[in-house]
Structures are given as C-alpha cells and as structure tokens.
C-alpha positions as CSV (number, residue, x, y, z in Angstrom):
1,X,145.3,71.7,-145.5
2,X,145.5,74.2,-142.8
3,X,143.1,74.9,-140.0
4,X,142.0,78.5,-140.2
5,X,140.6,80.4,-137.2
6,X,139.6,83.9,-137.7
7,X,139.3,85.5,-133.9
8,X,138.4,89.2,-133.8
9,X,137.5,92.3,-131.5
10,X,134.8,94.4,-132.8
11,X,132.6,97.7,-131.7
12,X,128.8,97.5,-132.6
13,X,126.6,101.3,-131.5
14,X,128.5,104.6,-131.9
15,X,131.4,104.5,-133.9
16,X,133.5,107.3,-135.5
17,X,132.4,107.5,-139.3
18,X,133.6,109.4,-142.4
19,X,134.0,112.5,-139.4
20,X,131.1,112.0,-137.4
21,X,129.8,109.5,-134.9
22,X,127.2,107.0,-136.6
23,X,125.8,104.0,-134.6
24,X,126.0,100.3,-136.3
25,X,124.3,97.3,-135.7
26,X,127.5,95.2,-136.7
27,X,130.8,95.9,-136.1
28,X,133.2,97.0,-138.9
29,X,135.8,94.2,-138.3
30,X,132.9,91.8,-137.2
31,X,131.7,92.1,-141.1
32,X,135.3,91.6,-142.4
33,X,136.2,88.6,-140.4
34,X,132.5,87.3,-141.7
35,X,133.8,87.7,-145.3
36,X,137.2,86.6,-144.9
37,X,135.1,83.0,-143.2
38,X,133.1,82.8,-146.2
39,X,136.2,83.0,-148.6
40,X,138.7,80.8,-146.9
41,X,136.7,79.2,-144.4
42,X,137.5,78.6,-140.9
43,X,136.2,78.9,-137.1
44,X,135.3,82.8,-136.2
45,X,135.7,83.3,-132.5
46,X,134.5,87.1,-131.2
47,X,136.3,88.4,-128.5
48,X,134.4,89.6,-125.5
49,X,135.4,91.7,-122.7
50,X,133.7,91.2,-119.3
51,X,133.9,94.8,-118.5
52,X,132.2,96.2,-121.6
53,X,133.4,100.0,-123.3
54,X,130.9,102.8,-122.9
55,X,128.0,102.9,-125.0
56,X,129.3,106.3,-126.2
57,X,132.1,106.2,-128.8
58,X,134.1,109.3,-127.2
59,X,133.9,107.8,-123.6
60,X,135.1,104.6,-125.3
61,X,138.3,106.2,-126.7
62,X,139.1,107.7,-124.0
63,X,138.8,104.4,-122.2
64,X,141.1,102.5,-124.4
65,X,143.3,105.0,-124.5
66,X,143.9,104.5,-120.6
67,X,144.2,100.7,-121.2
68,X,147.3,101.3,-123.4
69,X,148.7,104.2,-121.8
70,X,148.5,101.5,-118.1
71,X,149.5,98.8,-120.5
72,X,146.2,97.1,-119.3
73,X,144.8,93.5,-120.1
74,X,141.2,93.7,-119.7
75,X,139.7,90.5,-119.2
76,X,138.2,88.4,-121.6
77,X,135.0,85.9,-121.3
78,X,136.1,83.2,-123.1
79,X,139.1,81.8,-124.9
80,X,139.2,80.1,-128.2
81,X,138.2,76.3,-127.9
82,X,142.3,73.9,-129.0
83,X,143.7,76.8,-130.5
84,X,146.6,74.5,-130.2
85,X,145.0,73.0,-133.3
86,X,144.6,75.9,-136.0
87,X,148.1,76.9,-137.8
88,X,146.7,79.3,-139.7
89,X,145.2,82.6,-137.6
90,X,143.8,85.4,-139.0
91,X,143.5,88.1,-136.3
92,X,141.4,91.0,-136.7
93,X,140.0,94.7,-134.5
94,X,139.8,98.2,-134.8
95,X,142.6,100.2,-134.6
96,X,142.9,102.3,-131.5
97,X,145.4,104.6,-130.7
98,X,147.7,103.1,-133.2
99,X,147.1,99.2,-132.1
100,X,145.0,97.1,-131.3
101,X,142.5,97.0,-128.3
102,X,143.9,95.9,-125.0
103,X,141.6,93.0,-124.7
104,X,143.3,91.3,-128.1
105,X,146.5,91.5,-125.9
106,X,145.3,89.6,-123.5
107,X,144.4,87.1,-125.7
108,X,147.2,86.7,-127.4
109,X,149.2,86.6,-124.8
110,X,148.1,83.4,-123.9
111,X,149.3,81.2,-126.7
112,X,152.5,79.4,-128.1
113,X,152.4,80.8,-131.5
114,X,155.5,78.7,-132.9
115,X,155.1,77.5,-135.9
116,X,151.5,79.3,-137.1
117,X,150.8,81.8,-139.2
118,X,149.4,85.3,-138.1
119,X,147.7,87.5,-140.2
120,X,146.0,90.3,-139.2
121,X,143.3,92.6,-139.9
122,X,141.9,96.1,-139.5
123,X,139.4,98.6,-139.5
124,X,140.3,102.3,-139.0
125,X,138.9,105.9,-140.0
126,X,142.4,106.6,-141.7
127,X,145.1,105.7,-139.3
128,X,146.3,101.8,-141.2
129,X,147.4,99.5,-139.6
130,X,149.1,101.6,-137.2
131,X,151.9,99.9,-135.1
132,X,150.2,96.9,-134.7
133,X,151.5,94.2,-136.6
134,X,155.4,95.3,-135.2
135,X,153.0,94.4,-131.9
136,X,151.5,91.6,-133.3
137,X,155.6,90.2,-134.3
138,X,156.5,90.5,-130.0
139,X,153.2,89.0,-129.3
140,X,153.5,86.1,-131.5
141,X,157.3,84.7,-131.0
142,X,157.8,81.9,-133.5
143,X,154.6,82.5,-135.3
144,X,154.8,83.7,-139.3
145,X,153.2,87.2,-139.0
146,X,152.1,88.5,-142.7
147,X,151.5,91.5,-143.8
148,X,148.1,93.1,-142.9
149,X,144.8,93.7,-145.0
150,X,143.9,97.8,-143.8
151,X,139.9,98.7,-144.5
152,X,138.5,101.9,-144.2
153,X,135.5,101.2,-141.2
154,X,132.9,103.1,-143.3
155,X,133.4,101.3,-146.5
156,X,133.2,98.0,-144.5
157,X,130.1,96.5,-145.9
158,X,131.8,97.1,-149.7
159,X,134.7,95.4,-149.0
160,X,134.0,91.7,-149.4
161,X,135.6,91.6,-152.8
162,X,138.7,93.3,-151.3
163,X,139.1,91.1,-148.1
164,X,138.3,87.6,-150.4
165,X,141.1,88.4,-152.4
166,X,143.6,89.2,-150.1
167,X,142.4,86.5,-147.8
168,X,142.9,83.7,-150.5
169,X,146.4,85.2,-151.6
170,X,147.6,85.5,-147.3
171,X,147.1,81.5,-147.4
C-alpha cells in the first residue's frame, strides 16, 4: 500500500469568480485536496508563504505575476514532515499565469522525487491546467507525473464526486 501525501497552495478572501471578485472563507484547491483526503486517504500538508499575497485579489495577481516573470521562490514556513516516506504525492494550487504559484516551486524543489508518483491538481477560472504539469515533469526528475484533475474554482464545493473518482482511478 502506498503512502499518500496530498500537499497544496491555496488562496482564501478575494478570489476571481465566474467574472467577478468574490471573497471565500476556504480556498478552492484547499476544498479539493480535503476531498481527495477523504477518498484516498493520506497526510494533507498546506503550503504557507512567510511573506503573505495581498489581501486584494488584483494586487495579488499582479504579485505572482512578478514572482514568475523573476523566476522567484518565495519562502515557505514549513516543509512537509519525511516526505522521503510518501511514494504517492498528489500536488495541488491555483493556476496562475499558466502554472503554479512560485512558492509550490520552492517546495518542490527541495525533494528527490525518484521513484514517486506525482499527480497534480488545479483550480482555475478557465485557463486548465495550464503549463504546469510539463513544469511539474522538470520539477520532479525520476518521479511518475500523471495526468492532472482541472476544476473550475467556482464549482469547487460541487466537485467532490468529480475529484473522488479521479482520485481513486490516479492510484
């Protein structure tokens, strides 16, 4: 049986919905990591940057847009407890600017990934999965990166059914 760590990035207060700014008290990807935990199980682990993104959602585009234009790695507060241990790694944020947030770079960065599986996760207004699981493959060397599981950010609370089953069948 594998060890399954779910580790994720995820915006709570303003954040662009269905064409207009709407503030949440959890995070889209927060809530899909949460269901993919209770269908497969696992150790969730949030990702936290010391420097934290402005409170408003068009400052904090145009802040992460900076971070990947300078290539940026924003530091993190904590890394995941023997990640050596998990082989199985489910790997979820928000798509910004075509990827994902700087800080999941720095994370990721960090780790031998030979020999575990990556599968990754997103929320978006429209834009898929963007370019980031080509970045999640250079990230990763060695590691088994499957396809991703794209959700809509506004139709995140309804997607339990949708994440459970893809979840099971990425395993």
């Amino acid at each position: 049986m594998s060890k399954i760590l779910i580790v994720y990035y995820s915006r709570k207060g303003e954040n662009y919905w269905n064409g207009s700014i709407k503030s949440i008290t959890k995070g889209n990807t927060e809530r899909v990591a949460e269901f993919i935990q209770k269908a497969v199980g696992g150790d969730l682990f949030e990702v936290e940057t010391v420097r934290s993104y402005s409170e408003s959602y068009m400052t904090c585009i145009d802040e992460a847009k900076q971070e990947l234009r300078e290539k940026a790695r924003p530091e993190i507060k904590a890394y995941p407890d023997n990640f050596e241990e998990y082989d199985t790694i489910f790997v979820g944020y928000p798509n910004w600017w075509g990827t994902m947030p700087m800080c999941m770079f720095t994370l990721l960065e960090n780790y031998d990934f030979a020999g575990k599986t990556i599968i990754p996760f997103c929320t978006n207004e429209g834009s898929g999965m963007g370019g980031s699981e080509r970045d999640l493959k250079k990230l990763c060397k060695g590691a088994n990166v499957k396809p991703g599981l794209s959700i809509h950010g506004a139709e995140s609370e309804q997607s339990e059914s949708k994440a459970a089953a893809w979840a099971k069948k990425s395993l």
